[in-house]
N, C-alpha and C positions, 0 to 999 in steps of 0.2 A: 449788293450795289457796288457797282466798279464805274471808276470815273472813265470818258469817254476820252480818247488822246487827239489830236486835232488831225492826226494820220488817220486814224480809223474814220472819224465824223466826217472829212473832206471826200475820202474815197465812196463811204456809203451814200452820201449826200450825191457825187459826181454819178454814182450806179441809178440811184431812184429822179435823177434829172434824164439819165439817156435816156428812161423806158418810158419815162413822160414824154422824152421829146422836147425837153426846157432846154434854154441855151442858161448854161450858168458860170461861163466865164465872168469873171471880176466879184462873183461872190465869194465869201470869205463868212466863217462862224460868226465876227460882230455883227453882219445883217440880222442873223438869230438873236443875237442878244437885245438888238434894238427893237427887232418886230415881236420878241417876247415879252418885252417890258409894255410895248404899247397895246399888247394883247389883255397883259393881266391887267394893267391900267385900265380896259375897255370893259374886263370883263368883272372892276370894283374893286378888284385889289387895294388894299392899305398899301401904305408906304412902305411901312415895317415890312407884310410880305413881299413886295415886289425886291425892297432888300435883301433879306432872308433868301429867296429862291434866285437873286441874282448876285450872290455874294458881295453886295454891294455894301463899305462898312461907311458910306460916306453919302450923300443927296447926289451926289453925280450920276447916277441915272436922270434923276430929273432933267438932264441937257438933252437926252435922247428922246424925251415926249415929242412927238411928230403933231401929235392930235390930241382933241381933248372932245369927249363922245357927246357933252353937251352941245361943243361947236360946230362940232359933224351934223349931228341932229335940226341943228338951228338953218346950218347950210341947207341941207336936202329939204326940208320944210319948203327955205327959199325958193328953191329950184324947182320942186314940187307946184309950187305956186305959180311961178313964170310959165311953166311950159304946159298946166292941165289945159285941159278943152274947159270955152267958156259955154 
């Protein structure tokens, strides 16, 4: 295990965006940090882990929940509902 330096992650990141064809201007490694917190949020994570895997010694991640998968779920329901054929 060797930690990743934000020169290596930036560049690899900028190489797997050309061959996609992604425009990844104004991204930066915290969009990772936040779309992985609301990843493992999504995908049940405890608090404890999402700490633990995000070095987090303190609840401040919790600023960075975007979404909450109950509310997501509630939403498309809605949307589901508005828009089926009757």
């Amino acid at each position: 295990y060797t930690q990743v330096t934000h020169y290596r992650f930036m560049a690899d990141f900028k190489i797997v965006c050309k061959l996609a064809k992604i425009a990844y201007a104004g991204y930066g490694k915290h969009a990772f940090r936040i779309g992985g917190m609301n990843a493992m949020q999504d995908a049940g994570a405890t608090a404890p882990e999402i700490m633990a895997l995000g070095r987090w010694a303190s609840d401040a991640w919790r600023l960075y929940a975007r979404r909450e998968r109950r509310s997501l779920l509630t939403l498309t329901a809605k949307v589901m509902l508005t828009v089926a054929p009757a």
